[in-house]
FIBARO-166253 format. One record per residue: x, y, z of N, C-alpha, C in turn; residue in three letters; chain; residue number from 1. Coordinates in nm, 3 decimals. Each point is the difference from the previous one (the first is absolute). Example, Ala and Ser with C-alpha at 12.3 -4.5 7.8 and 13.67 -1.06 7.14 Angstrom:
BEGIN
1.319_-0.569_0.780_-0.089_0.119_0.000_0.090_0.120_0.000_ALA_A_1
-0.035_0.105_-0.072_0.082_0.119_0.006_-0.077_0.109_0.073_SER_A_2
END
This chain:
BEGIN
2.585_-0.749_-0.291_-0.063_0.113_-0.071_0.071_0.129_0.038_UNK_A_1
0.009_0.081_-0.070_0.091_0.138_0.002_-0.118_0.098_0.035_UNK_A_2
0.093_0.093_0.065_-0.113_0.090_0.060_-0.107_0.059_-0.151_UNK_A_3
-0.108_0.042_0.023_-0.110_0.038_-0.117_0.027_0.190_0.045_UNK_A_4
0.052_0.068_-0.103_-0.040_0.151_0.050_-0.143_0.038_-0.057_UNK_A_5
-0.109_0.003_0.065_-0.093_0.112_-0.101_-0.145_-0.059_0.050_UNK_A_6
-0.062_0.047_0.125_-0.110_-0.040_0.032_-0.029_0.114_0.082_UNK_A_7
-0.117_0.014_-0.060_-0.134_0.159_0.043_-0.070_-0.024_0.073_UNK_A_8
-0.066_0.063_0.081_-0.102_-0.055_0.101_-0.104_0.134_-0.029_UNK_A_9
-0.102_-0.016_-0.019_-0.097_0.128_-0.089_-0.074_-0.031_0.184_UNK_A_10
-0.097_0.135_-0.017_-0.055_0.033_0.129_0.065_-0.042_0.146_UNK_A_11
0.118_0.049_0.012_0.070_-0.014_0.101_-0.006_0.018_0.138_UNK_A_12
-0.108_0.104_0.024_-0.023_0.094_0.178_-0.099_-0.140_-0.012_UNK_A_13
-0.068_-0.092_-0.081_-0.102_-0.082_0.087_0.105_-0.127_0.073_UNK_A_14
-0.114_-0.062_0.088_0.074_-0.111_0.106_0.055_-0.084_-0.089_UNK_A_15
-0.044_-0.015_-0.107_0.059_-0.126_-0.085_0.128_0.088_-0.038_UNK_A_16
-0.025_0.091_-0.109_0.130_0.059_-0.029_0.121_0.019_0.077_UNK_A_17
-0.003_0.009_0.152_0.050_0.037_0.118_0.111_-0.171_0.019_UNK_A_18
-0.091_-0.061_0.021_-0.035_-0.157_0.000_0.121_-0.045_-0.117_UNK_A_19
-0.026_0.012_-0.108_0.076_-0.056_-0.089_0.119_0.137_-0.010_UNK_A_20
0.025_0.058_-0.023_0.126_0.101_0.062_0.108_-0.086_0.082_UNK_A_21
-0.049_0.002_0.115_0.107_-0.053_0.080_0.023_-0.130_-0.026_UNK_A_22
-0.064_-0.111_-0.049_-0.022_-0.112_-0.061_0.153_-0.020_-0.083_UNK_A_23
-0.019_0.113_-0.110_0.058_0.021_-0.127_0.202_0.010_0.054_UNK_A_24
-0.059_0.081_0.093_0.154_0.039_0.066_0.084_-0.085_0.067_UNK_A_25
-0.059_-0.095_0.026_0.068_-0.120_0.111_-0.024_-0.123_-0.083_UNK_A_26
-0.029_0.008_-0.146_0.051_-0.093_-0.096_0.079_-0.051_-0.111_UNK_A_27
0.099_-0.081_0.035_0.130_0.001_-0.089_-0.026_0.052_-0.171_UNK_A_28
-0.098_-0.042_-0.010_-0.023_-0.073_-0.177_-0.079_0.149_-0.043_UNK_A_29
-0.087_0.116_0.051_-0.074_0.094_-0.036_0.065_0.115_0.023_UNK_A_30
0.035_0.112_-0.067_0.016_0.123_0.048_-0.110_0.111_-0.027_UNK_A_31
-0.056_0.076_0.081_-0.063_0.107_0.007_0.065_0.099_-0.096_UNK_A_32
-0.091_0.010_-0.081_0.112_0.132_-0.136_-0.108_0.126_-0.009_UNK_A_33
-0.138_-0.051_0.071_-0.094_0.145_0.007_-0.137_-0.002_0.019_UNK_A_34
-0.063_0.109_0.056_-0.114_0.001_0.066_-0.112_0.075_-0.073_UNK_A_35
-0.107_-0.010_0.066_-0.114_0.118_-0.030_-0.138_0.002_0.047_UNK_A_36
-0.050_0.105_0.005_-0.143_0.011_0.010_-0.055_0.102_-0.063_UNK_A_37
-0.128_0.028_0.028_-0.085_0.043_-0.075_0.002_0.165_-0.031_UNK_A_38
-0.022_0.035_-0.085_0.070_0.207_-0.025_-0.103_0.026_0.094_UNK_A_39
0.057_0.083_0.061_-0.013_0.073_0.141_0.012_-0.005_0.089_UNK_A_40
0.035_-0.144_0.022_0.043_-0.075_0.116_0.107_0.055_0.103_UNK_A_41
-0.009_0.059_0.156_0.109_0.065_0.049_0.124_-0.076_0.025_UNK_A_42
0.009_-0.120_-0.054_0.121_-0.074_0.050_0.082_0.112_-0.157_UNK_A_43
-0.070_-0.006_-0.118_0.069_-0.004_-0.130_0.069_0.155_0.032_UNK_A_44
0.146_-0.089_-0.055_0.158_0.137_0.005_-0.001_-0.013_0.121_UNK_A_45
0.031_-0.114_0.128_0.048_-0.023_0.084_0.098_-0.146_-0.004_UNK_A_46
0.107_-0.009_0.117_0.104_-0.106_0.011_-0.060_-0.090_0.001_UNK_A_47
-0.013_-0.167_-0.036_-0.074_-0.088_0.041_0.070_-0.054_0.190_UNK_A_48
0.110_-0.017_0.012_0.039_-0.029_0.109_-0.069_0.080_0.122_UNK_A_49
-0.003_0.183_-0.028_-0.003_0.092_0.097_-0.182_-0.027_0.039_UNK_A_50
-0.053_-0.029_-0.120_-0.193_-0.029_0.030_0.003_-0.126_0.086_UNK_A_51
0.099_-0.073_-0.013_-0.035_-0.164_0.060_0.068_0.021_0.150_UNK_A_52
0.074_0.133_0.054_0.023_0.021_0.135_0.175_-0.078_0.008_UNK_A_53
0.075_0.040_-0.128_0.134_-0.111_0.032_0.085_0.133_-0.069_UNK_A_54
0.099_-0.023_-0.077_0.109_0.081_-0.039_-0.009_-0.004_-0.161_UNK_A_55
0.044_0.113_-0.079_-0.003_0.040_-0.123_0.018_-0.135_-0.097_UNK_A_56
-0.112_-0.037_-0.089_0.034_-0.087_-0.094_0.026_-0.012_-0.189_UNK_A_57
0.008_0.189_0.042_0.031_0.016_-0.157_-0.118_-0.028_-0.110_UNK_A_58
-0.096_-0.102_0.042_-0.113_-0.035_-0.076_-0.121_0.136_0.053_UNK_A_59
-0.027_0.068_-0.089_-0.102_0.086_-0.007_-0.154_-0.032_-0.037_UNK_A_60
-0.072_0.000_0.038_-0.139_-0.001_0.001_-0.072_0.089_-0.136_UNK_A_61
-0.024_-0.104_-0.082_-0.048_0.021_-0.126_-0.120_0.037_-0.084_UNK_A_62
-0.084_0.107_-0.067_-0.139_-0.025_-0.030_0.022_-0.073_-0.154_UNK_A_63
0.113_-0.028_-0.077_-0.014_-0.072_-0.157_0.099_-0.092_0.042_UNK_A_64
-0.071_-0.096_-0.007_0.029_-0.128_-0.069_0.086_-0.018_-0.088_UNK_A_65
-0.038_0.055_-0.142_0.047_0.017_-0.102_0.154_0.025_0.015_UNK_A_66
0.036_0.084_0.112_0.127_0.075_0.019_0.064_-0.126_0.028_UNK_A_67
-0.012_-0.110_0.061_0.053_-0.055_0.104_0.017_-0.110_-0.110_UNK_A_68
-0.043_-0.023_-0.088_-0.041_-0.154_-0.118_0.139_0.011_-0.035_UNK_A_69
0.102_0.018_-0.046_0.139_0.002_-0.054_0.077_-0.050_0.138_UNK_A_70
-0.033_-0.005_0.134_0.058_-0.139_0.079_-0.032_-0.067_0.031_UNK_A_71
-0.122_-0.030_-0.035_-0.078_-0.159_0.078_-0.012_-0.093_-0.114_UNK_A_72
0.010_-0.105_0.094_-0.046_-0.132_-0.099_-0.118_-0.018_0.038_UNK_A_73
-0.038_0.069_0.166_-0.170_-0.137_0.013_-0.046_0.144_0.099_UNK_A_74
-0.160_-0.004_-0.004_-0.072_0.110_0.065_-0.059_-0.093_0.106_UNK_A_75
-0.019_0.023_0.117_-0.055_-0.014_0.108_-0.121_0.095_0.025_UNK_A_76
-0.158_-0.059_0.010_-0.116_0.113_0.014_-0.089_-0.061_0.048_UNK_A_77
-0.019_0.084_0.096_-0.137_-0.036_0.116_-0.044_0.159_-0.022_UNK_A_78
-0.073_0.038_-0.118_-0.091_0.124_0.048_-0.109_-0.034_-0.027_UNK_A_79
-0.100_0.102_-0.119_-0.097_0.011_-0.020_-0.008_-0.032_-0.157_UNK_A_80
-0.097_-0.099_-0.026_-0.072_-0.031_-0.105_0.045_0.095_-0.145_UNK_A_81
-0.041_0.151_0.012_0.024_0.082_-0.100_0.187_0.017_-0.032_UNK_A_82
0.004_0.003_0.117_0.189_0.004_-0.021_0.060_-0.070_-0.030_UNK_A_83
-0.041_-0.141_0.059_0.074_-0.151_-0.046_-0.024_0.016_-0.171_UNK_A_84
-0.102_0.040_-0.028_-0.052_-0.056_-0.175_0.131_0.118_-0.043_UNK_A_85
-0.005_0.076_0.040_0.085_0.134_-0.073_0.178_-0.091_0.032_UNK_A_86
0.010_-0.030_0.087_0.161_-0.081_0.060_0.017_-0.095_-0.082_UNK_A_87
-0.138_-0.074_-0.095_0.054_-0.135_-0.065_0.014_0.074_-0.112_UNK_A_88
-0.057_0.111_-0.058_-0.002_0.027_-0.148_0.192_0.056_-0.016_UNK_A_89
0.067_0.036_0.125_0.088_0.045_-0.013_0.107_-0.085_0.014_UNK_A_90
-0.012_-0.131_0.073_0.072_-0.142_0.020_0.031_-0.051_-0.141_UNK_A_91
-0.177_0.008_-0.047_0.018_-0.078_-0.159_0.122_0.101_-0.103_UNK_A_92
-0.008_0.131_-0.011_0.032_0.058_-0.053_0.175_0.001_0.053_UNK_A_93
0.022_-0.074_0.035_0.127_0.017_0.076_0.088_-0.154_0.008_UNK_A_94
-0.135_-0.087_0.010_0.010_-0.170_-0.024_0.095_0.001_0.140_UNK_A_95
-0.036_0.045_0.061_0.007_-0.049_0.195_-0.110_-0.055_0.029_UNK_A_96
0.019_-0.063_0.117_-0.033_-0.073_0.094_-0.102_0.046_0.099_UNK_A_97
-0.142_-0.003_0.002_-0.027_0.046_0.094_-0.111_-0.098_0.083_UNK_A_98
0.013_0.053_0.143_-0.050_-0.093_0.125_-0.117_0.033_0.022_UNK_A_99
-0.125_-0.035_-0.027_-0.081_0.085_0.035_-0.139_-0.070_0.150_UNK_A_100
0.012_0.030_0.107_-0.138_-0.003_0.088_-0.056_0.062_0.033_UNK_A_101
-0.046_0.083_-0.058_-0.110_0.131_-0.008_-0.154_-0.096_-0.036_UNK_A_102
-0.065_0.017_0.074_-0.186_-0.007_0.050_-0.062_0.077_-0.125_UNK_A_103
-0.117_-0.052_0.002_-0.081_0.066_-0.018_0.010_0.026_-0.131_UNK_A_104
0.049_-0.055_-0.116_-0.048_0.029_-0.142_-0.129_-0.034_-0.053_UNK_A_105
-0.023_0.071_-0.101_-0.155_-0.004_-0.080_0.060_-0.111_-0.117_UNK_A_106
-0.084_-0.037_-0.047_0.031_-0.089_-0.125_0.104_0.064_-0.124_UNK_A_107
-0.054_0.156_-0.017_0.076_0.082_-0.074_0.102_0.017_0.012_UNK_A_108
0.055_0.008_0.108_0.133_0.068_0.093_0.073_-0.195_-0.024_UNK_A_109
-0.051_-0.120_-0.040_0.055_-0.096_0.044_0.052_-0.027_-0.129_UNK_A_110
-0.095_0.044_-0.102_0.030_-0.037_-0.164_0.135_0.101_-0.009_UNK_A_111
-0.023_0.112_0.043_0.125_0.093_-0.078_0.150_-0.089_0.107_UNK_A_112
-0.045_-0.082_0.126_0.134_-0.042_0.009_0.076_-0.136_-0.054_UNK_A_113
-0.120_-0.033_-0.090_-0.005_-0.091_-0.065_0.053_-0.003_-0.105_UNK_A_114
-0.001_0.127_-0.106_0.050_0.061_-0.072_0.162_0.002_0.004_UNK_A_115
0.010_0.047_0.137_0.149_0.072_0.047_0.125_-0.132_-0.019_UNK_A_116
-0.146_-0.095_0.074_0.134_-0.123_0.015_0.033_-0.075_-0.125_UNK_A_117
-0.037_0.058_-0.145_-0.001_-0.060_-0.090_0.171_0.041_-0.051_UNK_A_118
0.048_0.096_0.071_0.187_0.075_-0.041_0.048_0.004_0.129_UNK_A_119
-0.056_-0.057_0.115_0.058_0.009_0.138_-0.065_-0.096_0.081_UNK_A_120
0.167_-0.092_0.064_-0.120_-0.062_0.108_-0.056_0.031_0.109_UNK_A_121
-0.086_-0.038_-0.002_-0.115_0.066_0.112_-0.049_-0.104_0.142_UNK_A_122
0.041_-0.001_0.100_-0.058_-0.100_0.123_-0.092_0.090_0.054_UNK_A_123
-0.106_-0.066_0.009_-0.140_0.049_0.075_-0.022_-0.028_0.084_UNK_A_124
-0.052_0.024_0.142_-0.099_-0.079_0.108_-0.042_0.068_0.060_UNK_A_125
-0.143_-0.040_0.045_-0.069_0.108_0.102_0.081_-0.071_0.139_UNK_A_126
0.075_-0.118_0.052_0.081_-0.049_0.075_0.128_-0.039_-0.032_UNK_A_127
0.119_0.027_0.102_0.114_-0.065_-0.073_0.045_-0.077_0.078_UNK_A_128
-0.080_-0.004_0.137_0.047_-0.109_0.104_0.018_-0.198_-0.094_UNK_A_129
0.087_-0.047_0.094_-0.016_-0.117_-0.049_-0.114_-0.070_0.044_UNK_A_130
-0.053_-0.015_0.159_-0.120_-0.038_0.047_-0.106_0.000_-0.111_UNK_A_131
-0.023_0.127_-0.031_-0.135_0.062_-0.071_0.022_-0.063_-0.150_UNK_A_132
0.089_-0.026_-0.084_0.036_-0.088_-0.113_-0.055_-0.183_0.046_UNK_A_133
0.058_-0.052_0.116_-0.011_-0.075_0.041_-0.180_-0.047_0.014_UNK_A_134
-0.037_0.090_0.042_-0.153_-0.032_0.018_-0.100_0.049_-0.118_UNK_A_135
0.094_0.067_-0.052_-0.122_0.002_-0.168_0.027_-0.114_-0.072_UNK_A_136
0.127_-0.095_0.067_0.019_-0.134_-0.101_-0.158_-0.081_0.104_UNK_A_137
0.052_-0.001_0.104_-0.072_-0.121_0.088_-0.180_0.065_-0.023_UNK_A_138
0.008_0.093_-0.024_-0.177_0.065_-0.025_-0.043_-0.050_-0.122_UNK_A_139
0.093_0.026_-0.136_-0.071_-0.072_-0.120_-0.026_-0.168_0.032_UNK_A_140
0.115_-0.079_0.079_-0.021_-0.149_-0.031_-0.098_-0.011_0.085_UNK_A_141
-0.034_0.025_0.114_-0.119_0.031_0.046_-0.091_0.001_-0.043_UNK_A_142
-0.021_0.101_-0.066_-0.156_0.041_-0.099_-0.005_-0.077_-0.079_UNK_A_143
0.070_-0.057_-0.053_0.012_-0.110_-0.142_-0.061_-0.103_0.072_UNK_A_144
0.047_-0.084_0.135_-0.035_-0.100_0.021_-0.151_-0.005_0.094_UNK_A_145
-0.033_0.127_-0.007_-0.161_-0.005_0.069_-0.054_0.080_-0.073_UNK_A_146
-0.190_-0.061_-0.001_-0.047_0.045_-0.097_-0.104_0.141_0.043_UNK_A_147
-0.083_0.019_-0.063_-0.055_0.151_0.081_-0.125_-0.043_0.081_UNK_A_148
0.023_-0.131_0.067_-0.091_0.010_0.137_0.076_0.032_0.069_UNK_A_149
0.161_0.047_-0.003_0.062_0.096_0.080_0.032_0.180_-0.048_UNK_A_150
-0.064_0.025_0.089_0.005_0.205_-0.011_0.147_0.019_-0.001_UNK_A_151
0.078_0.075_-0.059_0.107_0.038_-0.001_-0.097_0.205_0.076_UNK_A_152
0.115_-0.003_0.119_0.034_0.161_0.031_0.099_0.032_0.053_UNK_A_153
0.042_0.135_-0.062_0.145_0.083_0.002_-0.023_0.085_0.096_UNK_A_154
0.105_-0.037_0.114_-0.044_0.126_0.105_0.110_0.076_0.020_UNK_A_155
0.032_0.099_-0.020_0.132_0.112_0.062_-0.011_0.073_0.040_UNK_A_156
0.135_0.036_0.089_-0.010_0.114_0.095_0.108_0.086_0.004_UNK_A_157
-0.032_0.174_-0.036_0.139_0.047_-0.032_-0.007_0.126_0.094_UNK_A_158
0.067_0.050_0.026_0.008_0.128_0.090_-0.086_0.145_-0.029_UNK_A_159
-0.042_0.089_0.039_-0.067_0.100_-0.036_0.028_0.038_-0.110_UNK_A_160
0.106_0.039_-0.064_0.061_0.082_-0.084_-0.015_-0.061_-0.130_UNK_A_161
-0.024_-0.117_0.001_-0.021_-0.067_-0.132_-0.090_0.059_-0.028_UNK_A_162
-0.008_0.051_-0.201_-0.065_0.077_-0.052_-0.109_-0.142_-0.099_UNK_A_163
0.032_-0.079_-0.038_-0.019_-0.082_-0.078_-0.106_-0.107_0.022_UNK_A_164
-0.113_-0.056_-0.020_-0.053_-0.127_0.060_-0.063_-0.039_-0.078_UNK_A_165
-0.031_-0.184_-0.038_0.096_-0.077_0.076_0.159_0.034_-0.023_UNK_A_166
0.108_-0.081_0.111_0.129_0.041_-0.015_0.027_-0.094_-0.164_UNK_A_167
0.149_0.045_-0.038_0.053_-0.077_-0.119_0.025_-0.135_0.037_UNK_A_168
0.046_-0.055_0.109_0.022_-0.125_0.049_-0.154_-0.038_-0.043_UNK_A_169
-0.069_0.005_0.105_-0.152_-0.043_0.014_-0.079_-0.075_-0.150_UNK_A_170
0.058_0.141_-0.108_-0.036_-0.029_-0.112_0.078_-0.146_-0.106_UNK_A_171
0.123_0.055_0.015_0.097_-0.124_-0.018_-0.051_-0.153_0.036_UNK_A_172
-0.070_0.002_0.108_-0.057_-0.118_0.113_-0.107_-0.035_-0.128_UNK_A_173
-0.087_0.102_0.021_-0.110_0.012_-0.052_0.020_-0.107_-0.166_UNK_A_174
0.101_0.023_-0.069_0.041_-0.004_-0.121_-0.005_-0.113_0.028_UNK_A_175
0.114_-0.047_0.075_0.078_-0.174_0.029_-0.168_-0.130_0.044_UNK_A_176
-0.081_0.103_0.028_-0.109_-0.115_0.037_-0.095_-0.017_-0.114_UNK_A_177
-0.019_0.135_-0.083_-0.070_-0.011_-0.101_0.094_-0.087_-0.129_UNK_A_178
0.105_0.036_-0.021_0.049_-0.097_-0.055_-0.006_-0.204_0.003_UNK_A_179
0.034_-0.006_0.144_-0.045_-0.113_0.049_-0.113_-0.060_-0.046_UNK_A_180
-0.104_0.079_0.006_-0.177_-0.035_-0.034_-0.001_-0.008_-0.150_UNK_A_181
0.122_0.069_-0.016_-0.087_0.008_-0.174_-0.073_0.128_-0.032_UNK_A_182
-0.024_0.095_0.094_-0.076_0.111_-0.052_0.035_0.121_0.006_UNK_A_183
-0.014_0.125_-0.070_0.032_0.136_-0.030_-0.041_0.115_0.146_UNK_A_184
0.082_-0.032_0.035_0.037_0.121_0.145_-0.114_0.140_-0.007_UNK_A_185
0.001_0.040_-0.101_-0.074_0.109_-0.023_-0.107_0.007_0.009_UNK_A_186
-0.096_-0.124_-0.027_-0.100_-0.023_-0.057_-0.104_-0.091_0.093_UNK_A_187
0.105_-0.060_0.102_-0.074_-0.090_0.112_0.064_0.047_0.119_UNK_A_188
0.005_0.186_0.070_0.047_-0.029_0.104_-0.130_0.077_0.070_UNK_A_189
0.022_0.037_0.114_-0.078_0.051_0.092_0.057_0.064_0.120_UNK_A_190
-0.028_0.171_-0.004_0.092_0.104_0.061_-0.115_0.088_0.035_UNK_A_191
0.082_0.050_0.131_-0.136_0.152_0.082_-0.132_-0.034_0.058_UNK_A_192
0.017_-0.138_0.019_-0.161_-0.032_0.074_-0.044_0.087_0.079_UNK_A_193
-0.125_0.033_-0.025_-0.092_0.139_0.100_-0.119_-0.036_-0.050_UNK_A_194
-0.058_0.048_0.080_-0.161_0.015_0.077_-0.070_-0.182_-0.085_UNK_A_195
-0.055_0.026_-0.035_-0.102_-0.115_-0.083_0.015_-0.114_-0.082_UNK_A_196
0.144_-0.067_-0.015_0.037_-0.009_-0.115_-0.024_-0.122_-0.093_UNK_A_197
-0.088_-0.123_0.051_-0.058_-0.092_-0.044_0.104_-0.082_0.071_UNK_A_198
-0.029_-0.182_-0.024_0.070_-0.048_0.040_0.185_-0.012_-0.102_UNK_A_199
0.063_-0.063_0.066_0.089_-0.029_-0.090_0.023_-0.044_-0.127_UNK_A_200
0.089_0.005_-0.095_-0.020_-0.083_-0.137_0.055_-0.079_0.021_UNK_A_201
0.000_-0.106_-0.038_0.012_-0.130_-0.020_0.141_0.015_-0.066_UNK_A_202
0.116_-0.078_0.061_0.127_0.008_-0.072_0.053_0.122_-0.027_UNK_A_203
-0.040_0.118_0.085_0.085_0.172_-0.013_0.115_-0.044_0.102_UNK_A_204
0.096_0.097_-0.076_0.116_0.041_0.108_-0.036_0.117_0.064_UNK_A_205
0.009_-0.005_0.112_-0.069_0.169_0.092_0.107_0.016_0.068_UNK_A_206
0.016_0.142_-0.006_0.170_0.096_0.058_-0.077_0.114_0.144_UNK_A_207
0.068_-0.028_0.082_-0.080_0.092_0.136_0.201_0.043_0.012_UNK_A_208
-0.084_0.160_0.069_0.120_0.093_0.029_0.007_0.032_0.100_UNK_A_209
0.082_0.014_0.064_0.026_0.058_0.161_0.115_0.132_0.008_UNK_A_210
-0.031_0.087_0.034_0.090_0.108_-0.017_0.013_0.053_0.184_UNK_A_211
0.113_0.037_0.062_0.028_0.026_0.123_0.128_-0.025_0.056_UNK_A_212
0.056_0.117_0.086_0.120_0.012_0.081_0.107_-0.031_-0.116_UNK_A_213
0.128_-0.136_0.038_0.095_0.067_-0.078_0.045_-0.139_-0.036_UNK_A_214
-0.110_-0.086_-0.047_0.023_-0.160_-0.052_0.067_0.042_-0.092_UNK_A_215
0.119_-0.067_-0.026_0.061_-0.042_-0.158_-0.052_-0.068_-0.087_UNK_A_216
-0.073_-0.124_0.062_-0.075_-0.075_-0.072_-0.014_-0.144_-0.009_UNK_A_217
-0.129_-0.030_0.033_-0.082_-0.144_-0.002_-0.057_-0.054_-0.105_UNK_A_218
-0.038_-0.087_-0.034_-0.044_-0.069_-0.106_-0.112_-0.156_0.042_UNK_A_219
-0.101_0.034_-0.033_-0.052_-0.174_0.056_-0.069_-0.030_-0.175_UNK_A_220
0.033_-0.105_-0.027_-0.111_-0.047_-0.096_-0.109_-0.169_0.096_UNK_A_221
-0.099_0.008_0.011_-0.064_-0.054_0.029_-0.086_-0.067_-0.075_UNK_A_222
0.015_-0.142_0.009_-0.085_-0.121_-0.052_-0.092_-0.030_0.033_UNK_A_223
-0.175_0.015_0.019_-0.071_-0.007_0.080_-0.133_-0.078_-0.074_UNK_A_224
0.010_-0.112_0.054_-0.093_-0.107_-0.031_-0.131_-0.031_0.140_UNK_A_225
-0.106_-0.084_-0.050_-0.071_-0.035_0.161_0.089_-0.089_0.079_UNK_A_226
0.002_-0.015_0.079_0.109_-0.050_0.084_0.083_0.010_0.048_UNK_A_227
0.049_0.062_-0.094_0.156_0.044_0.039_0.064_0.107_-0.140_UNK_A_228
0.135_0.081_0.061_0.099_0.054_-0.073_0.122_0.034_0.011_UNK_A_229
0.048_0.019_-0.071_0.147_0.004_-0.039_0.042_0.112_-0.016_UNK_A_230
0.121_0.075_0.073_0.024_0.118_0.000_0.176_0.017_0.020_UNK_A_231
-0.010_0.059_-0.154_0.179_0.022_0.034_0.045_0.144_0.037_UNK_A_232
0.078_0.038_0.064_0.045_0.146_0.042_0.144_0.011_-0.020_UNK_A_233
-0.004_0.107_-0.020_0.155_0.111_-0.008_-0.031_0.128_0.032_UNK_A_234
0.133_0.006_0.162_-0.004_0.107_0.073_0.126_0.059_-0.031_UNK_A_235
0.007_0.173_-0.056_0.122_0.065_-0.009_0.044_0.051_0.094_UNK_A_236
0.105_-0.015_0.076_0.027_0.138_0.157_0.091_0.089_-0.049_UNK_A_237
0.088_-0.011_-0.106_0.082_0.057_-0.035_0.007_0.023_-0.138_UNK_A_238
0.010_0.131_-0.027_0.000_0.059_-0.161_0.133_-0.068_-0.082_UNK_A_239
0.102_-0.006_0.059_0.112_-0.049_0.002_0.000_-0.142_-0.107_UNK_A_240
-0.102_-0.028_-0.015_0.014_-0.101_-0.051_-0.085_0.001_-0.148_UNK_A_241
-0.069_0.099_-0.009_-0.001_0.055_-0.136_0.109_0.065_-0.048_UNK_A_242
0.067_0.065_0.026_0.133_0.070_-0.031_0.097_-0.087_-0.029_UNK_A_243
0.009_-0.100_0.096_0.112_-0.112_-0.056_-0.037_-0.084_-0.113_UNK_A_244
-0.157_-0.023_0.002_-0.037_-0.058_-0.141_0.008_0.072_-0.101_UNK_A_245
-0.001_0.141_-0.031_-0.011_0.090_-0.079_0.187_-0.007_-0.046_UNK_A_246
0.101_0.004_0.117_0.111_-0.035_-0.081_0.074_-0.134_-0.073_UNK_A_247
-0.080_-0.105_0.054_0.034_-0.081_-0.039_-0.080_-0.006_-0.190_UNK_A_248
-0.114_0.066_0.028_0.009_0.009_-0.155_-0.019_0.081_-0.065_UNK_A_249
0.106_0.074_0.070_0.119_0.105_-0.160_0.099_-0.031_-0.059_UNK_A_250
0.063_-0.136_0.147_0.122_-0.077_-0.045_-0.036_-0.122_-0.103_UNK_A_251
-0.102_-0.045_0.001_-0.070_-0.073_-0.047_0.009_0.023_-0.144_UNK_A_252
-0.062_0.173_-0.019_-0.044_0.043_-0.109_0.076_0.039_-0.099_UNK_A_253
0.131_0.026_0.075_0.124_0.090_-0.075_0.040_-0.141_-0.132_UNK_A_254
-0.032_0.048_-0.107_0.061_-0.063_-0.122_-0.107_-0.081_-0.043_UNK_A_255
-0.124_-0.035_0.062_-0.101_-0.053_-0.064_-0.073_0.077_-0.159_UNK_A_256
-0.047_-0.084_-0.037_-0.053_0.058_-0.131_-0.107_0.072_0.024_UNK_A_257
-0.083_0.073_-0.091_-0.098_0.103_0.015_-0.119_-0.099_0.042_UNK_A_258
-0.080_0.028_0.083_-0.146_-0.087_0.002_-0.028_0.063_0.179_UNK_A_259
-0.063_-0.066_0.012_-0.120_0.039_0.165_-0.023_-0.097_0.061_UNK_A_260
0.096_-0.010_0.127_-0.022_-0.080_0.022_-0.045_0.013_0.153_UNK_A_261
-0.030_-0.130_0.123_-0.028_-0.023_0.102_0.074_-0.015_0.099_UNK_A_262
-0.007_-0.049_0.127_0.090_-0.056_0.093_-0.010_-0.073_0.010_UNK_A_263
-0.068_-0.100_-0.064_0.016_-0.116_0.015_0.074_-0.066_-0.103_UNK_A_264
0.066_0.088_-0.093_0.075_-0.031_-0.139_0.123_0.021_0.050_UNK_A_265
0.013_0.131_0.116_0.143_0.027_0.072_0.035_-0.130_0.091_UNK_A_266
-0.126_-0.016_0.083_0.015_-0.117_0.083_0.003_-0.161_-0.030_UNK_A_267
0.029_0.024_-0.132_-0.004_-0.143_-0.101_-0.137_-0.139_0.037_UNK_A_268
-0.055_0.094_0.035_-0.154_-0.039_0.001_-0.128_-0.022_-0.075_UNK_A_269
0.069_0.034_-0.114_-0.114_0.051_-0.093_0.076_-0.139_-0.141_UNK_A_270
END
């Protein structure tokens, strides 16, 4: 494969952006062609090298996107919900490539990227680890093969700063078991237990959150029958490994046709 020129990394001063930066730089096949964050941002009209504490890299710190679309083939984005939807309308409009693991969309915010990927392809995940792909396979066959005298619960744990709950993984989980069962995620789960709350429903998926210090991130889905249960886990220690999943599918993505897809479609899993 010949080197690829033309990959953006949108919200850049965050750990991921930081994260996939240096990622980008110490890989044969990707070149870094431009950055950005959000207007007002004090990195924006600064060196990207001189903010990261190294030597001049000519790449300047960007607030449009738009500016930057005439060298990329594929967008890289870990921000926020409102920005990602605004990053795909400009991917589509451009029929690039974009990466997206940004948290926390509303249904609305999911249709318009739904939209996007209809002139651009689009890879989604609230995870891009392979582990976390791995266990939304082993969670649906799971749920498929037991019936709801076993409780399915989603437990995660993410660091203070997480704005979002449940996490996108969690939910993903959430998906892979309701699928399994046969039933609509939306409609049979169970979230925010406080004070009074009757007993359990019968066959709900229930999501518990843990927020504290500076976890990257845990995952338990739990099988819980009388007698006994079944509990699979995935522990993250290193961000590093979303970032490497995140490039593996841009390389993935580069020349695919327009549609939306998963990691588990990158990870030929699907």
């Amino acid at each position: 494969m010949s080197n690829i020129s033309g990959v953006v990394v949108t919200g850049v001063s965050g750990k991921m952006g930081q994260m996939l930066v240096k990622l980008i730089q110490s890989n044969e096949y990707l070149k870094l062609v431009g950055v950005t964050e959000r207007k007002g941002h004090h990195w924006i009209g600064s060196d990207l090298g001189v903010l990261l504490g190294g030597s001049a890299s000519e790449i300047i710190v960007s607030d449009s996107l738009l500016d930057l679309m005439p060298k990329t083939k594929v967008i890289i984005d870990f921000t926020s919900p409102m920005a990602t939807v605004e990053h795909s309308e400009l991917a589509a409009q451009a029929r690039v490539a974009h990466i997206i693991g940004t948290t926390g969309m509303s249904s609305k915010e999911l249709e318009k990227i739904k939209m996007a990927s209809r002139h651009a392809p689009i890879v989604r995940a609230g995870n891009m680890s392979l582990g976390v792909n791995l266990l939304m396979e082993l969670t649906q066959k799971i749920s498929a093969a037991l019936d709801d005298d076993f409780d399915i619960e989603i437990i995660e744990s993410h660091h203070r700063a997480k704005v979002d709950a449940p996490s996108g993984t969690a939910l993903m989980l959430g998906q892979a078991a309701a699928l399994g069962r046969g039933i609509v995620l939306e409609t049979e789960s169970e979230r925010g237990r406080d004070g009074i709350t009757g007993e359990r429903g019968k066959g709900k998926i229930g999501f518990s959150s843990i927020r504290g210090g500076d976890v990257v991130g845990e995952h338990d889905v739990v099988f819980a029958a009388d007698g006994e249960r079944i509990v699979l886990r995935h522990i993250a220690s290193d961000r590093a490994i979303f970032a490497r999943g995140a490039l593996k599918a841009a390389l993935w993505a580069l020349g695919k046709p327009p549609g939306e897809y998963s990691m588990l479609n990158v990870l030929g899993l699907d």
